[in-house]
TORGU-740284 format. One record per residue (C-alpha): residue number from 1; residue in three letters; x negated, y negated, z. Coordinates in Angstrom, 3 decimals. Example, Ala and Ser with C-alpha at 12.3 -4.5 7.8 and 13.67 -1.06 7.14 Angstrom:
R, 1, Ala, -12.300, 4.500, 7.800
R, 2, Ser, -13.670, 1.060, 7.140
***
This chain:
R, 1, Unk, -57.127, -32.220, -25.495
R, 2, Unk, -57.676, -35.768, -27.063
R, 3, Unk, -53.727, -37.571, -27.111
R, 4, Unk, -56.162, -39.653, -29.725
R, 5, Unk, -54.160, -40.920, -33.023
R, 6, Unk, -54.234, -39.222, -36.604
R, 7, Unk, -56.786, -41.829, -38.608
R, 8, Unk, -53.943, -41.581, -41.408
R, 9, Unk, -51.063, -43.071, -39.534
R, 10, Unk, -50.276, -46.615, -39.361
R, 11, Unk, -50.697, -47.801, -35.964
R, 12, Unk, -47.318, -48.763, -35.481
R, 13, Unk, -46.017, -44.782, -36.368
R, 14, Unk, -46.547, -42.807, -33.852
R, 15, Unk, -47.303, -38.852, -34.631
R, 16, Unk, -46.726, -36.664, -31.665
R, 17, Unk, -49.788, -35.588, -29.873
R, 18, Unk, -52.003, -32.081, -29.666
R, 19, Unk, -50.025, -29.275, -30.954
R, 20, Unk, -47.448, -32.480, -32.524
R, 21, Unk, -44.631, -30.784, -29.891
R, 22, Unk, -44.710, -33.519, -27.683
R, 23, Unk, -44.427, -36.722, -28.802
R, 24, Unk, -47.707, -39.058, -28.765
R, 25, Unk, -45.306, -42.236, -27.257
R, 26, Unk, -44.327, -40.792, -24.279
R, 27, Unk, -41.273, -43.624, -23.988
R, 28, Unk, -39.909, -40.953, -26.432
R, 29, Unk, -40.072, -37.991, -24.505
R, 30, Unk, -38.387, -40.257, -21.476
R, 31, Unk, -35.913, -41.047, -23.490
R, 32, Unk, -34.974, -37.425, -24.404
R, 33, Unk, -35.027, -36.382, -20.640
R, 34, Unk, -33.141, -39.428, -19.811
R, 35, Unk, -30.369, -39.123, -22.630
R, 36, Unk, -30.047, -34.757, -21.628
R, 37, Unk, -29.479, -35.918, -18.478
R, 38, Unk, -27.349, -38.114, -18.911
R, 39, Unk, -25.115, -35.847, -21.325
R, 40, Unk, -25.375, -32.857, -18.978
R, 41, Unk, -24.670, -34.887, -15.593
R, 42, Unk, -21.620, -37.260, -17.376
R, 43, Unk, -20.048, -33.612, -18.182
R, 44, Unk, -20.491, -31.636, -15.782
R, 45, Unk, -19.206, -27.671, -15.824
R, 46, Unk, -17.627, -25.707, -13.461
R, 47, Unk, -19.176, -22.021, -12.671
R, 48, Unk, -17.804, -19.398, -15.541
R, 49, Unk, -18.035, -22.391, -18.355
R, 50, Unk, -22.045, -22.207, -19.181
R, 51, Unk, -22.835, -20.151, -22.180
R, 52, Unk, -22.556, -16.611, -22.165
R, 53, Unk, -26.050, -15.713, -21.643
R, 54, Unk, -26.810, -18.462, -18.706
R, 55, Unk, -24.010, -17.323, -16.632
R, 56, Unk, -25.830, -13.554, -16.952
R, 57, Unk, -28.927, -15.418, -16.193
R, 58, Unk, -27.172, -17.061, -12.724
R, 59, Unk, -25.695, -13.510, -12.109
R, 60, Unk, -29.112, -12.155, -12.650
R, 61, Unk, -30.821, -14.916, -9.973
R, 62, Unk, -28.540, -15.370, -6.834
R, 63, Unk, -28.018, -11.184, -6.889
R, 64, Unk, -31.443, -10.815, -6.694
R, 65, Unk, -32.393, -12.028, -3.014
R, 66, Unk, -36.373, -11.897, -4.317
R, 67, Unk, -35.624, -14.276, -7.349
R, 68, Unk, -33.735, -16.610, -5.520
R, 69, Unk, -36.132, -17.354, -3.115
R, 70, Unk, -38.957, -18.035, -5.919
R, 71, Unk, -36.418, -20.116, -7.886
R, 72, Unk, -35.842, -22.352, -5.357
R, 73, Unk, -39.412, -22.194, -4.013
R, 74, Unk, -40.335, -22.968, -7.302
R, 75, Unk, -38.537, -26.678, -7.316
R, 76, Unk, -39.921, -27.158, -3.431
R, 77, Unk, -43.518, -26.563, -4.385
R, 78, Unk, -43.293, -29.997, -6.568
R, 79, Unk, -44.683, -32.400, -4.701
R, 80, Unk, -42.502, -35.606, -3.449
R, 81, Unk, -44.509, -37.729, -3.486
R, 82, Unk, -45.042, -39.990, -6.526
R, 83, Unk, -45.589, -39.146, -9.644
R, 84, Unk, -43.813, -36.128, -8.965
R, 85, Unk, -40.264, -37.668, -7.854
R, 86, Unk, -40.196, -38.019, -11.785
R, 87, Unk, -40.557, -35.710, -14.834
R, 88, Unk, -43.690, -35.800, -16.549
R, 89, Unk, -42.848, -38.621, -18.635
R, 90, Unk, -43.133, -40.537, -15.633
R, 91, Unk, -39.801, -42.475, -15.743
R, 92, Unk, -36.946, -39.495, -15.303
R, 93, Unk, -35.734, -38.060, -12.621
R, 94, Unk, -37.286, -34.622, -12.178
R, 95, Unk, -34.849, -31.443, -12.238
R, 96, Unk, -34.977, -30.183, -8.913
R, 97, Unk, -32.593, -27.058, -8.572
R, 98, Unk, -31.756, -23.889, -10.467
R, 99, Unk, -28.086, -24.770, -11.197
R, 100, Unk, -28.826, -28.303, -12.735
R, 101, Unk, -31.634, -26.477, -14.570
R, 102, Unk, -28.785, -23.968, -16.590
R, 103, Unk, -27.359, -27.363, -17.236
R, 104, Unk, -29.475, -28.314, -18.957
R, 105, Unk, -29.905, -25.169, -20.907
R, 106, Unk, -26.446, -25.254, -21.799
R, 107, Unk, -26.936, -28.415, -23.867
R, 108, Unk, -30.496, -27.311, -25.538
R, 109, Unk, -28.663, -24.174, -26.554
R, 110, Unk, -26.357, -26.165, -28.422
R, 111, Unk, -28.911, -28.468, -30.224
R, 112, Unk, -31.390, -28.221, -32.572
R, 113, Unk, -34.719, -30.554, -32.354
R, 114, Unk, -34.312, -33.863, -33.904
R, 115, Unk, -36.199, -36.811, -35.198
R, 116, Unk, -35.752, -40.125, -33.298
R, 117, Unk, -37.087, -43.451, -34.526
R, 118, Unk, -35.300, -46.202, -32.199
R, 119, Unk, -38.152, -49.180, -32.703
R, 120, Unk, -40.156, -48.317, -29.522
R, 121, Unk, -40.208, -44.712, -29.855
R, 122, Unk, -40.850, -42.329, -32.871
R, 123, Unk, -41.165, -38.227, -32.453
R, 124, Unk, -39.448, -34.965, -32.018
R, 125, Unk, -39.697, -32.936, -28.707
R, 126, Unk, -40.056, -30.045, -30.262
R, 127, Unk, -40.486, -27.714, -26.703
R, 128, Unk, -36.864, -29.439, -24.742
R, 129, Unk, -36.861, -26.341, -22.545
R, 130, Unk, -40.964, -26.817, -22.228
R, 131, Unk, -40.126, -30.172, -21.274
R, 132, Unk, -38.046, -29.802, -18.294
R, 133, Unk, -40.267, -26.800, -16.891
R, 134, Unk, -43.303, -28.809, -17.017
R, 135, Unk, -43.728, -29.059, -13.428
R, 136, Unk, -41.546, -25.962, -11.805
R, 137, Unk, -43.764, -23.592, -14.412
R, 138, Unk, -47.201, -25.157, -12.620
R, 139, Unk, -46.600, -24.425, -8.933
R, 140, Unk, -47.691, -21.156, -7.193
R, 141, Unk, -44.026, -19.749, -7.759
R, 142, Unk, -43.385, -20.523, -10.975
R, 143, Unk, -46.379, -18.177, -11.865
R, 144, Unk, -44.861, -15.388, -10.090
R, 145, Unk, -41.181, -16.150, -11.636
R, 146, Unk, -42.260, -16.835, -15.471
R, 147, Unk, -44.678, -13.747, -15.333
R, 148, Unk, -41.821, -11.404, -14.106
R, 149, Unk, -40.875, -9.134, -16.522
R, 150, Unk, -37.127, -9.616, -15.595
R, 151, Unk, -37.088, -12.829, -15.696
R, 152, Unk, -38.724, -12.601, -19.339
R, 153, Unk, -36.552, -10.230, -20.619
R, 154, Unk, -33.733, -12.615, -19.534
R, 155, Unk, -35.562, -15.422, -21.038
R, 156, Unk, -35.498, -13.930, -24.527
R, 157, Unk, -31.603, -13.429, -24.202
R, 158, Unk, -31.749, -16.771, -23.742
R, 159, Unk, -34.004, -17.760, -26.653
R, 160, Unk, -32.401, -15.214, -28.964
R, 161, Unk, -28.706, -17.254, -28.380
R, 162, Unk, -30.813, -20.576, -29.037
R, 163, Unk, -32.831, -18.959, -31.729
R, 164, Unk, -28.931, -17.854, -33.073
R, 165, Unk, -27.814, -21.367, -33.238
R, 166, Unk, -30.768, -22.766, -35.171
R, 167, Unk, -29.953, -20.286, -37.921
R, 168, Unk, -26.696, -21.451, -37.657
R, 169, Unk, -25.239, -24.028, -40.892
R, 170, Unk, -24.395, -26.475, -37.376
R, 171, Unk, -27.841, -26.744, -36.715
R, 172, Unk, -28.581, -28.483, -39.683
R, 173, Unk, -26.818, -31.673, -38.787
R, 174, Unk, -30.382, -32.753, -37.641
R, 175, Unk, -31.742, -32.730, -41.409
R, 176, Unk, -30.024, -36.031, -42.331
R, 177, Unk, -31.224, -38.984, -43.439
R, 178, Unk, -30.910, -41.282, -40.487
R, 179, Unk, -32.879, -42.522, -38.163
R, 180, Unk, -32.357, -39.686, -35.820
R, 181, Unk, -32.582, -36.973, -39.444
R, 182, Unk, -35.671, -35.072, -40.239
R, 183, Unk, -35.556, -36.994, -43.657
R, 184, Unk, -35.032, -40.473, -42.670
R, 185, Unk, -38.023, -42.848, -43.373
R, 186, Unk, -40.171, -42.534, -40.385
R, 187, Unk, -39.247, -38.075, -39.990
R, 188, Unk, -39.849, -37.632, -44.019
R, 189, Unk, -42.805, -39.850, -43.507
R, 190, Unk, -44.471, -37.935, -41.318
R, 191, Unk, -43.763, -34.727, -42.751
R, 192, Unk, -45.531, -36.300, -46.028
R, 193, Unk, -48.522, -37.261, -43.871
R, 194, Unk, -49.110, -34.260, -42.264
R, 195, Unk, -48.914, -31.953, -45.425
R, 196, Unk, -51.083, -34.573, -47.429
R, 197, Unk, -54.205, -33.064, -45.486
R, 198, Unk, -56.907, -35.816, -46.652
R, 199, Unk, -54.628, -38.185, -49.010
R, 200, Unk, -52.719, -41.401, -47.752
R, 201, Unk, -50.950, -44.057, -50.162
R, 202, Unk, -50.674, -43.522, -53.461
R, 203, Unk, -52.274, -40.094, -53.512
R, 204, Unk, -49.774, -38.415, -51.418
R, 205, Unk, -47.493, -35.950, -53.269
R, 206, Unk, -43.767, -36.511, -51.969
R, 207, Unk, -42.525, -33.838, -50.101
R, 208, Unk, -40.279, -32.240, -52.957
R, 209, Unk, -43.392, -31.362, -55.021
R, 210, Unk, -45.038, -29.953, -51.699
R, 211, Unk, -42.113, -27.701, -50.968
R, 212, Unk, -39.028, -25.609, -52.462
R, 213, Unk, -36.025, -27.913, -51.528
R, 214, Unk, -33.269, -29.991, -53.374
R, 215, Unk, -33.542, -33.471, -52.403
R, 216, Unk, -30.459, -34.236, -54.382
R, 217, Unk, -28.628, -31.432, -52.180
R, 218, Unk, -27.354, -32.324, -48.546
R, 219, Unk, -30.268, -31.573, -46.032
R, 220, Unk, -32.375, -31.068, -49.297
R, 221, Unk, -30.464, -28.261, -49.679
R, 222, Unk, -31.929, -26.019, -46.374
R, 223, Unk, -28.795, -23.994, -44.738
R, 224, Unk, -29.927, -24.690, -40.986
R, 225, Unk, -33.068, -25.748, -39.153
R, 226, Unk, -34.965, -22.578, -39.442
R, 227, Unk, -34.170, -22.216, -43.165
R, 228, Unk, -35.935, -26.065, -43.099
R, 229, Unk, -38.691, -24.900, -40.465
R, 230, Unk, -39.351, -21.841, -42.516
R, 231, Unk, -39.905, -23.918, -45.652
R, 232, Unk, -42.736, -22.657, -48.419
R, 233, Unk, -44.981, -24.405, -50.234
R, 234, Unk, -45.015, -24.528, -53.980
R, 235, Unk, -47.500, -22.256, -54.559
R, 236, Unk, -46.711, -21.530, -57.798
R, 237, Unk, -47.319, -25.147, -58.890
R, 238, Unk, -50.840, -25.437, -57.370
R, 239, Unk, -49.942, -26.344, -53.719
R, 240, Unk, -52.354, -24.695, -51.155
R, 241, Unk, -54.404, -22.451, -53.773
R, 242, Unk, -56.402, -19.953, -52.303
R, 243, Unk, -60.311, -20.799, -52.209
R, 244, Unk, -62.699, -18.714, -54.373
R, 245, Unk, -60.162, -15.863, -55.355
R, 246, Unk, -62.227, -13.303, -56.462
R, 247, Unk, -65.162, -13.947, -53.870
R, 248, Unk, -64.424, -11.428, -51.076
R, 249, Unk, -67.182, -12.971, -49.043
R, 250, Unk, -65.388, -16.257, -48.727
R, 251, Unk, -62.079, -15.851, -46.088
R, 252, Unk, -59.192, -18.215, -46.606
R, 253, Unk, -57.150, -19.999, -43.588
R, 254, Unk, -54.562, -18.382, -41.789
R, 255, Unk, -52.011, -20.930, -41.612
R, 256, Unk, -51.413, -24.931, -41.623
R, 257, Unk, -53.471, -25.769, -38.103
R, 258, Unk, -56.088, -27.370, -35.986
R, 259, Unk, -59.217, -25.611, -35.022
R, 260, Unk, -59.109, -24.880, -30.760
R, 261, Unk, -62.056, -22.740, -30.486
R, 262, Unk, -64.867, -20.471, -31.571
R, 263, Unk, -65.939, -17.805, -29.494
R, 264, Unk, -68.884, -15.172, -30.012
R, 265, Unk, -69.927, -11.948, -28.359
R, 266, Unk, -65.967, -11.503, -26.656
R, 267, Unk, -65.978, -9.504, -23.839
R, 268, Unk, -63.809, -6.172, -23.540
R, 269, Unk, -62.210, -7.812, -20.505
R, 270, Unk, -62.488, -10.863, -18.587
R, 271, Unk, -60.994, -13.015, -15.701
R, 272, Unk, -58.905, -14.709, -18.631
R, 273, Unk, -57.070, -16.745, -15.885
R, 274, Unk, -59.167, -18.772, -14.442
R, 275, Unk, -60.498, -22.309, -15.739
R, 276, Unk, -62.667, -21.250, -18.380
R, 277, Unk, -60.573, -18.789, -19.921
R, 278, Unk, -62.483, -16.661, -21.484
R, 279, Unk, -61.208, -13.846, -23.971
R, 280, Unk, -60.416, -10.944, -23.017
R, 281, Unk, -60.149, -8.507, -26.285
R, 282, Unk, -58.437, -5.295, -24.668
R, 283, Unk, -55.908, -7.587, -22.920
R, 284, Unk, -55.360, -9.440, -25.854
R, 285, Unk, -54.902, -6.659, -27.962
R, 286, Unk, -52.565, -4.858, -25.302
R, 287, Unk, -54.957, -2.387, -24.952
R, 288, Unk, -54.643, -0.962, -28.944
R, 289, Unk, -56.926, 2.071, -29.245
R, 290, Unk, -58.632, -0.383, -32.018
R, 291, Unk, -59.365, -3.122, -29.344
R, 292, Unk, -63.009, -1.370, -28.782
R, 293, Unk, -64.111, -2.520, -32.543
R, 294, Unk, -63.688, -5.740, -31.626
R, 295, Unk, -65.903, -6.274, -28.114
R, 296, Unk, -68.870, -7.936, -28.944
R, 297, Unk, -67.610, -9.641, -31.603
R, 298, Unk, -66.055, -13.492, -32.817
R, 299, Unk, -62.733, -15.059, -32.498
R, 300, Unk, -61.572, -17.925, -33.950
R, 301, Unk, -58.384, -19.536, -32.909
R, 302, Unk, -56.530, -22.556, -34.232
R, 303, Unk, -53.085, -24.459, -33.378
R, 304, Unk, -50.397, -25.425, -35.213
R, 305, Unk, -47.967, -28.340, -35.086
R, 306, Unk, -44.406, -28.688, -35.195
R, 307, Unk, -44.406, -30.862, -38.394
R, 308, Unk, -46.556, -28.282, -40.086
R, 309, Unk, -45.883, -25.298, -42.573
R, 310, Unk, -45.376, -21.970, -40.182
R, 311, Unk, -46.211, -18.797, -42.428
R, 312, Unk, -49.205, -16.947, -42.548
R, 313, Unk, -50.993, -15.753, -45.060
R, 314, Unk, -53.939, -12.798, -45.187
R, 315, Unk, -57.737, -14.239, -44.722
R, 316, Unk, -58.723, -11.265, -46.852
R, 317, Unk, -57.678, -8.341, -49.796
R, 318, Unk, -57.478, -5.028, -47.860
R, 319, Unk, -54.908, -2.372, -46.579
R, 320, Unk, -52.760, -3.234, -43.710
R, 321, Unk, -53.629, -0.780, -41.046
R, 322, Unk, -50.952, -2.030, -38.394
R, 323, Unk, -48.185, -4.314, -38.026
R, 324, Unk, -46.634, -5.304, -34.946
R, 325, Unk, -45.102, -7.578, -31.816
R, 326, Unk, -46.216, -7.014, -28.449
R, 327, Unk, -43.279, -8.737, -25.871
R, 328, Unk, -44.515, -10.999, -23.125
R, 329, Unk, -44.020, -14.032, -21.167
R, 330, Unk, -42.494, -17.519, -22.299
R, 331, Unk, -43.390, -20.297, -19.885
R, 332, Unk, -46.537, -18.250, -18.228
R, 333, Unk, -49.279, -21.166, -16.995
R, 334, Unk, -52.756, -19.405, -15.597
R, 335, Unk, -52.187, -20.403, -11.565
R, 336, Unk, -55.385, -22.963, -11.791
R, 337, Unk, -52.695, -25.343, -13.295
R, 338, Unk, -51.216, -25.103, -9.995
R, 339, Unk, -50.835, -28.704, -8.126
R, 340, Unk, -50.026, -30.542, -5.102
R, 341, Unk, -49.936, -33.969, -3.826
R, 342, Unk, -53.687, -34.376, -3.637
R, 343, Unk, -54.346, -32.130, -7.042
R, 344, Unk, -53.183, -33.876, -10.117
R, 345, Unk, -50.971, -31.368, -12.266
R, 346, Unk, -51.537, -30.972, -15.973
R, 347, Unk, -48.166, -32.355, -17.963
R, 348, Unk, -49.563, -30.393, -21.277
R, 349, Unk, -50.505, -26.790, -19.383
R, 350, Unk, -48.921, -24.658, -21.767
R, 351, Unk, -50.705, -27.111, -24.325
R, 352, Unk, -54.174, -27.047, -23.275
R, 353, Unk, -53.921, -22.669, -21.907
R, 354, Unk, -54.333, -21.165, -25.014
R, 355, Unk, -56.562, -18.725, -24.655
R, 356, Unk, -54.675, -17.816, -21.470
R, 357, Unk, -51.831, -17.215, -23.644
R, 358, Unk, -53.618, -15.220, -25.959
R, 359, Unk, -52.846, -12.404, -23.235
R, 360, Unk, -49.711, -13.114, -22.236
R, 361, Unk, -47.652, -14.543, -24.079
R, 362, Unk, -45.133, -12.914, -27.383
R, 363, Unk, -47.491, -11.968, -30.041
R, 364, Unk, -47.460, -10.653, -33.570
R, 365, Unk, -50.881, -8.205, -34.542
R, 366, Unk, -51.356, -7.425, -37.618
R, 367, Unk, -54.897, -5.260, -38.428
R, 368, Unk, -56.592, -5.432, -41.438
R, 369, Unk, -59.482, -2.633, -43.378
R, 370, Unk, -60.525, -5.740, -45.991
R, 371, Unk, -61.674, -4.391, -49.268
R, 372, Unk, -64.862, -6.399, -48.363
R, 373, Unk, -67.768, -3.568, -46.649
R, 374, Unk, -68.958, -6.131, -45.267
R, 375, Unk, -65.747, -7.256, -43.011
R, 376, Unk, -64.092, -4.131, -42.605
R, 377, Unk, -61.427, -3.935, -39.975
R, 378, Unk, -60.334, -7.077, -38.931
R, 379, Unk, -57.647, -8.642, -37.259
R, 380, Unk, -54.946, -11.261, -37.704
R, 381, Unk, -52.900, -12.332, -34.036
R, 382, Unk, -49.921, -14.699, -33.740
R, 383, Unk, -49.048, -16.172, -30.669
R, 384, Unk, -45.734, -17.938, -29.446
R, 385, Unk, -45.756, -20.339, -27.039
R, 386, Unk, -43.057, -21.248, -24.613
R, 387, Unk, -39.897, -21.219, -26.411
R, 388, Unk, -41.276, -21.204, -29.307
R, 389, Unk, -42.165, -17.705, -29.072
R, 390, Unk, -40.322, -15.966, -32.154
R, 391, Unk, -43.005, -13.560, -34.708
R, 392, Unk, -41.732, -11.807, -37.997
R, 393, Unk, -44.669, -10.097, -39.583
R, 394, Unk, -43.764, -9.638, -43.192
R, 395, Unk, -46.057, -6.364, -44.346
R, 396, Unk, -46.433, -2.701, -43.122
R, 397, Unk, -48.834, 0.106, -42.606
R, 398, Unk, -50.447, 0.877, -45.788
R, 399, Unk, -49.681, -2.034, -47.955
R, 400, Unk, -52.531, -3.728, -49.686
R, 401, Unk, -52.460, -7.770, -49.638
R, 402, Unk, -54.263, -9.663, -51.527
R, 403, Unk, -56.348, -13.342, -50.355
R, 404, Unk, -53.596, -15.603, -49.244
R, 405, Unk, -50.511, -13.324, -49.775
R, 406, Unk, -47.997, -13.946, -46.804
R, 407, Unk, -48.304, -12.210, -43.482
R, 408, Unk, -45.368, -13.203, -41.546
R, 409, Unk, -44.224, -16.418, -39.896
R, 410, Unk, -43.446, -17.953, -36.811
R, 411, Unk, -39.377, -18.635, -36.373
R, 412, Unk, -38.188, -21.772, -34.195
R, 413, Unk, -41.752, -22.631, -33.789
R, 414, Unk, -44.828, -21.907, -33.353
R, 415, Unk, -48.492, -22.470, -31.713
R, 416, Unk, -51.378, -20.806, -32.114
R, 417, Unk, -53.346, -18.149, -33.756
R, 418, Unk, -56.538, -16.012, -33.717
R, 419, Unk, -58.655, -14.040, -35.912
R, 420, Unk, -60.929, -11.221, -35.124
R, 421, Unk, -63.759, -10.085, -36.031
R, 422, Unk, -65.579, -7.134, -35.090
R, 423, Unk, -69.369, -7.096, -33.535
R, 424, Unk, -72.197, -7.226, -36.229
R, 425, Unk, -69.655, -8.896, -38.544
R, 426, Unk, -71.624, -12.287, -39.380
R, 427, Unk, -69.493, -14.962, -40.065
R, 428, Unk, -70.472, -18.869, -40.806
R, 429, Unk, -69.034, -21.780, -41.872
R, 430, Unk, -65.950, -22.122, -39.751
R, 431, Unk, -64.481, -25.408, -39.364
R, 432, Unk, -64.917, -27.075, -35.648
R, 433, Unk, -63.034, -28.744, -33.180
R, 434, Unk, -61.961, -32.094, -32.894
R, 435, Unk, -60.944, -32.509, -36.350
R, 436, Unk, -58.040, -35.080, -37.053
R, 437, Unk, -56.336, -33.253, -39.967
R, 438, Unk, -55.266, -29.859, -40.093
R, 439, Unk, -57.255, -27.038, -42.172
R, 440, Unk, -55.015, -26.458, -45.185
R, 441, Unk, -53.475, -22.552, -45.280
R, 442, Unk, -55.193, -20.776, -48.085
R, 443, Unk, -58.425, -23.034, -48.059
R, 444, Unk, -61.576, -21.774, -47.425
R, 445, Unk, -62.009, -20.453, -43.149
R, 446, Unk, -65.902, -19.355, -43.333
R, 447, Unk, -67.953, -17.169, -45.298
R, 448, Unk, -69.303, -13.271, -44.094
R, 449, Unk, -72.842, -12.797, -44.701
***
């Protein structure tokens, strides 16, 4: 994926790079790592003081003889040699053992993802946990320990208490208007920019006309940092409308993103592992008795970024047939990212594997009979990535929706998303890869013949 930047953007304002998790500058994501570490090793807590759910998770690791081997072949397997001496910033030192590791958690659980402009460096990290597996999650054992199911039910415990935190009032502290607040000049600023989609200067609507808020409230009036993550457009006053309303043959966006790829003629199952990564429908779909309709047929995925709107909203009027979110893994690479001292690793795996995660990782599904003959069943998938891995569908079985009502949302985060159609459905017009800006929500996605 191209680290290239957005056209719109000054070049002295940096936006983060591919997916906008991971900041474009990578002096800023050093001096994250650097500053955690710093934190975690100037304070350092004794055995029994870690939150709750980390002290289950050590529990959980050194009484299982099995797991602690692969956690601590897991931090072997990275190479010593350089680059790998450092994290993937290329400047800190890397975390090398499971107990400094739940250090680390410990202060991420505690924090919510902030802006930082400090001159040289401008960005979020908007994956911390992402961050400081980058390496561990790419060796051989770190796909055998983050596609355990034990460790992944752990791992949610662990998510859910960070996932409790951001809904907390405390985690709103980040929403301020300094230089290390969401709404300081260089955060708000980017936030404008990115929901602008084709408009710069003067043409760009500030970001209380683009979205329910209070600017005259503290933290524009959002109660934590998922009420602010969460945020919705103003529909109501023409923001986002939803292309060709009463044409059934045109389908309208899914959510706020970046198209990643367009595939045709899907195969029921595949090697979705290896390099290419094809799809693999029946794996995708967990193997849904309604996975069949689909072989043969098109996907079309797209990615969204951190600085983006995170709801989404029905391609099509129809009847919702199904509604629902499969579990699965958090920090899963496929094992071709695997690396040693003569095999460069890939710092943005999780990144640049998402078809791969299209299998494996927490997804939401939500099926679709559109009122349109000519589209029939179709479906609308959700995927988390790393810990951003949190899917609320909104609608059940047997509600109709109309083009561009809400779906559901992505809490904490969010990454990608596909769309399904069935074989014989012809559908044209979808936007293609590379493009700089993201496809509005609501605008038009392609047209069925």
């Amino acid at each position: 994926m191209s680290d290239a930047k957005d056209h719109t953007v000054p070049d002295e304002h940096h936006v983060p790079r591919t997916g906008q998790w991971l900041p474009q500058d990578k002096r800023h994501h050093h001096d994250f790592l650097r500053k955690t570490i710093e934190k975690v090793d100037a304070n350092p807590k004794k055995k029994g003081e870690l939150h709750p759910v980390l002290e289950e998770f050590r529990e959980m690791v050194e009484g299982d003889s099995r797991l602690w081997m692969l956690f601590n072949q897991m931090f072997e397997q990275i190479p010593h040699s350089k680059p790998y001496l450092k994290d993937p910033s290329g400047d800190t030192p890397q975390v090398r053992d499971f107990s400094h590791l739940l250090a680390m958690l410990d202060h991420i659980l505690r924090t919510a993802p902030s802006w930082t402009d400090a001159g040289h460096s401008v960005g979020l990290v908007g994956v911390p946990i992402n961050a400081l597996l980058d390496w561990p999650m790419a060796t051989r054992a770190g796909y055998v320990v983050f596609q355990d199911p034990q460790v992944n039910k752990m791992l949610k415990k662990v998510l859910d208490a960070w996932n409790e935190f951001l809904s907390s009032e405390e985690s709103a502290g980040v929403l301020g208007e300094g230089k290390e607040g969401w709404f300081g000049e260089s955060g708000k600023k980017s936030l404008v920019q990115v929901a602008n989609v084709g408009k710069s200067g003067l043409q760009e609507q500030p970001f209380q006309e683009l979205f329910h808020c209070d600017p005259k409230a503290e933290h524009h009036g959002y109660k934590s940092w998922d009420d602010f993550f969460t945020r919705t457009f103003r529909f109501e006053d023409g923001v986002r409308p939803v292309a060709d309303p009463e044409d059934d043959n045109v389908l309208v966006n899914c959510c706020e993103s970046k198209t990643y790829k367009i595939a045709h003629d899907v195969h029921a199952r595949d090697k979705f592992w290896i390099k290419g990564q094809p799809y693999s429908v029946v794996d995708m779909l967990a193997n849904d008795p309604l996975s069949s309709q689909f072989v043969g047929g098109t996907i079309y995925q797209a990615f969204l970024s951190a600085l983006s709107y995170h709801r989404w909203h029905t391609p099509v009027s129809g009847k919702i047939v199904k509604s629902y979110v499969i579990p699965g893994s958090y920090f899963s690479e496929p094992l071709y990212e695997d690396f040693t001292d003569d095999h460069p690793a890939d710092s943005n795996g999780e990144v640049t594997s998402q078809e791969y995660i299209s299998v494996v990782a927490t997804r939401a599904v939500v099926f679709i009979e559109a009122d349109n003959p000519k589209i029939g069943l179709m479906c609308f998938m959700g995927i988390g990535m790393t810990e951003v891995s949190t899917c609320e569908t909104t609608v059940k079985e047997g509600q109709h929706v109309k083009k561009g009502d809400q779906l559901g949302m992505f809490h904490f985060g969010g990454s990608t998303h596909c769309v399904l159609f069935r074989k014989g459905v012809k559908v044209s017009g979808f936007p293609q890869p590379g493009q700089k800006e993201n496809v509005p929500v609501r605008s038009k996605l392609c047209v069925v013949e």
